[in-house]
Backbone bond lengths (Angstrom), bond angles and torsions (degrees), N, CA, C in turn:
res aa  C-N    CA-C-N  psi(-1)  N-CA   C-N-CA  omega(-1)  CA-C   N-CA-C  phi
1 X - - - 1.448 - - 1.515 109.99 -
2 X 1.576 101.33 154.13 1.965 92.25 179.45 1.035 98.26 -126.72
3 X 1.342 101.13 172.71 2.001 111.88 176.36 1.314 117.98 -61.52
4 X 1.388 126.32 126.06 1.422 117.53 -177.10 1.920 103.22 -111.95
5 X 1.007 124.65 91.29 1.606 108.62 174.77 1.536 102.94 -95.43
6 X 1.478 107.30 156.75 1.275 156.29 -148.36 1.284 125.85 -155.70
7 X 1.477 117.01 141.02 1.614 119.21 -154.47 1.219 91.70 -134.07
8 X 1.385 146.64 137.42 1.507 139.76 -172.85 1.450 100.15 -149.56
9 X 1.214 116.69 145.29 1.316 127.95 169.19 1.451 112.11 -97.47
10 X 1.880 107.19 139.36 1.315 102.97 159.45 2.042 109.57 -141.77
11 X 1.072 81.22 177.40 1.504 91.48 176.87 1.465 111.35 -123.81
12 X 1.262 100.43 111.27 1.452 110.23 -162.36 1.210 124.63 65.39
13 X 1.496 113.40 -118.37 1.505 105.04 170.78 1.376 104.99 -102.14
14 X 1.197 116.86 18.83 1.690 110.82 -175.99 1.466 102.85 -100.50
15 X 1.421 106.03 162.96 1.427 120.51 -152.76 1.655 78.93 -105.78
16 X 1.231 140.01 138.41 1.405 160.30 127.56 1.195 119.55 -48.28
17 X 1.549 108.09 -107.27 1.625 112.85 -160.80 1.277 111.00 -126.10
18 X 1.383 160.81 -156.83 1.375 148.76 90.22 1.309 103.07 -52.67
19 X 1.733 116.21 125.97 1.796 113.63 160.69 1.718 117.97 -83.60
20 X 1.349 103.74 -19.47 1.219 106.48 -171.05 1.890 113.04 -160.71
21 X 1.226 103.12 155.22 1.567 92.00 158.14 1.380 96.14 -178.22
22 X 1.417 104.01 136.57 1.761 136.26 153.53 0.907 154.77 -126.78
23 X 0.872 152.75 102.28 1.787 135.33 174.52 1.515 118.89 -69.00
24 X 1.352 137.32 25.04 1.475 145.12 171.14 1.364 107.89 -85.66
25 X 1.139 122.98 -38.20 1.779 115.39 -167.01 1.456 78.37 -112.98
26 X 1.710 97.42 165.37 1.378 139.21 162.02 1.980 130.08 -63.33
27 X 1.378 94.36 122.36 2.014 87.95 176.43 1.478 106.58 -13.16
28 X 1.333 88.43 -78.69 1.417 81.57 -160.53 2.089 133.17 -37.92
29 X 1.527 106.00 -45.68 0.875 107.43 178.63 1.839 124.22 -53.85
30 X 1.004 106.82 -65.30 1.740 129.91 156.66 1.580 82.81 -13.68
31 X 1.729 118.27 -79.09 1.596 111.54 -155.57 1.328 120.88 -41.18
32 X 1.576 91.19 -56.69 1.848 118.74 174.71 1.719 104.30 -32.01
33 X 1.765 108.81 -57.14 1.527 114.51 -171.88 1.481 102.98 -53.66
34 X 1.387 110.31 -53.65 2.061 99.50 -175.63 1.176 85.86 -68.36
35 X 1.298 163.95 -87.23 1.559 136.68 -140.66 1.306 113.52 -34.51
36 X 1.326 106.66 -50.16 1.828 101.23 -162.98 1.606 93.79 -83.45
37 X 1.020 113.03 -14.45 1.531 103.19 -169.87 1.710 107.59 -93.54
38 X 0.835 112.89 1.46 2.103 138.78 168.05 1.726 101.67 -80.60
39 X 1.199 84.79 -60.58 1.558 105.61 -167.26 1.696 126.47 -58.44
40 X 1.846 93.85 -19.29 1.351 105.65 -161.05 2.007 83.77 -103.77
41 X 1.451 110.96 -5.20 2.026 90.06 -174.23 1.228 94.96 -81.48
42 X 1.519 113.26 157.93 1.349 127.91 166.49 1.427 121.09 -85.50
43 X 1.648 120.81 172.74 1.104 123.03 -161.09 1.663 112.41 -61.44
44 X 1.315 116.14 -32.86 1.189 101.57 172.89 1.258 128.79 -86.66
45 X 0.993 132.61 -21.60 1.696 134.51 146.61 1.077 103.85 -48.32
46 X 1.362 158.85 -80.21 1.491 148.32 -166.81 0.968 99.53 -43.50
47 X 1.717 137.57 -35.28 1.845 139.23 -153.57 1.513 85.77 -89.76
48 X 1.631 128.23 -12.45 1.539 108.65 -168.68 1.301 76.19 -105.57
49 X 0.903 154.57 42.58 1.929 145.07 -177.26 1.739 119.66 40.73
50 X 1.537 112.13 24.96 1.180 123.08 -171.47 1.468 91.91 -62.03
51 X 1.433 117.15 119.33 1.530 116.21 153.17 1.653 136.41 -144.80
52 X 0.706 134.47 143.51 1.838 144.10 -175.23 1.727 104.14 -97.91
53 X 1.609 89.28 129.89 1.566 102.64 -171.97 1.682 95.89 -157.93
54 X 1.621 92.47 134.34 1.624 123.02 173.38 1.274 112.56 -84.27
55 X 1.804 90.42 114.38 1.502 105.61 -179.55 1.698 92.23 -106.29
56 X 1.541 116.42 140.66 1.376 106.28 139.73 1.450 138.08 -135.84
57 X 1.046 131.88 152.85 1.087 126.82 -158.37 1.780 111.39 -140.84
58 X 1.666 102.83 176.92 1.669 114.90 -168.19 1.038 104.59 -111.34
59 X 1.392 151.39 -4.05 1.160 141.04 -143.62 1.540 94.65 -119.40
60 X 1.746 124.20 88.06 1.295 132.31 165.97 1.703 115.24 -60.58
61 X 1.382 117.32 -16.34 1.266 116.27 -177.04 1.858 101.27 -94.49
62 X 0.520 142.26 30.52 1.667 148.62 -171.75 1.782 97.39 -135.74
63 X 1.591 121.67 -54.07 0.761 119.81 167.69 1.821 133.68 -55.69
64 X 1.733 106.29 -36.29 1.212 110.23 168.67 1.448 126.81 -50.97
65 X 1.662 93.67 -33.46 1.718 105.52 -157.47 1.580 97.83 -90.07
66 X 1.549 115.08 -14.58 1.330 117.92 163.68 1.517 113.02 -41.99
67 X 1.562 95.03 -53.08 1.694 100.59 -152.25 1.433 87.06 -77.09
68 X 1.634 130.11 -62.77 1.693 99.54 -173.28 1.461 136.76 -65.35
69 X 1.273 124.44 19.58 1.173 141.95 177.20 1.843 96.28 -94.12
70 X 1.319 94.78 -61.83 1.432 92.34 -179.11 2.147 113.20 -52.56
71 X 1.616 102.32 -66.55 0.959 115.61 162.04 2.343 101.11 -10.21
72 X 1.666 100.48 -82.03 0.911 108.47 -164.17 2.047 120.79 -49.83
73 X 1.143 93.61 -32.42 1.390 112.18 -165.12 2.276 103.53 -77.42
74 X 1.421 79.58 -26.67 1.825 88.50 170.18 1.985 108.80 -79.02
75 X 1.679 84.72 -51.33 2.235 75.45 -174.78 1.970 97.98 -57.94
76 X 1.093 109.01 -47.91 1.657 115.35 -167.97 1.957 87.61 -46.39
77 X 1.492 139.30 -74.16 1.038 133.68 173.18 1.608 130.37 7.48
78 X 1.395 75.92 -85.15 1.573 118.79 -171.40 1.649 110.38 -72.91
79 X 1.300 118.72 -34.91 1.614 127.51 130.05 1.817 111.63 -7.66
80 X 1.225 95.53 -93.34 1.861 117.05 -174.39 1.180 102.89 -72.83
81 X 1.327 152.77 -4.59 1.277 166.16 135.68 2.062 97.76 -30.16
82 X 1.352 85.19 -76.26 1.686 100.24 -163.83 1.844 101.39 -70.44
83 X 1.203 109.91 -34.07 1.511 102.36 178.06 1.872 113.72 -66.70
84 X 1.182 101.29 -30.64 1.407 100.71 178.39 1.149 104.66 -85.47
85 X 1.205 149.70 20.05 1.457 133.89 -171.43 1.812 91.96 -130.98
């Protein structure tokens, strides 16, 4: 299994979204990205507790099923895309 880090947004203590996730770059870099990416909200997003935080994790099989979900959720799209047109 490899390192998978991940950057997630929350609001407050609530969990949001995943913004990102890879295992291609290095800890460190990923961290650096939520810094600047902290660094770049404005005062009123920080005043709503908008924040980005580096999770990382081991579990490459969670990550796979990411991508065919995603994978899946794009053909399903692009599906209803072409039927409506």
């Amino acid at each position: 299994m490899s390192q998978l880090y991940e950057i997630h947004c929350y609001h407050g203590d609530i969990f949001q979204y995943v913004v990102a996730s890879t295992n291609k770059f290095p800890e460190e870099k990923v961290r650096k990205d939520v810094e600047q990416m902290n660094n770049m909200l404005n005062e009123e997003l920080k005043g709503k507790g908008i924040r980005y935080i580096f999770v990382a994790t081991v579990d490459n099989k969670y990550y796979q099923n990411r991508q065919k979900k995603n994978k899946h959720d794009l053909n399903r799209q692009k599906r209803n895309t072409e039927l409506s047109h």
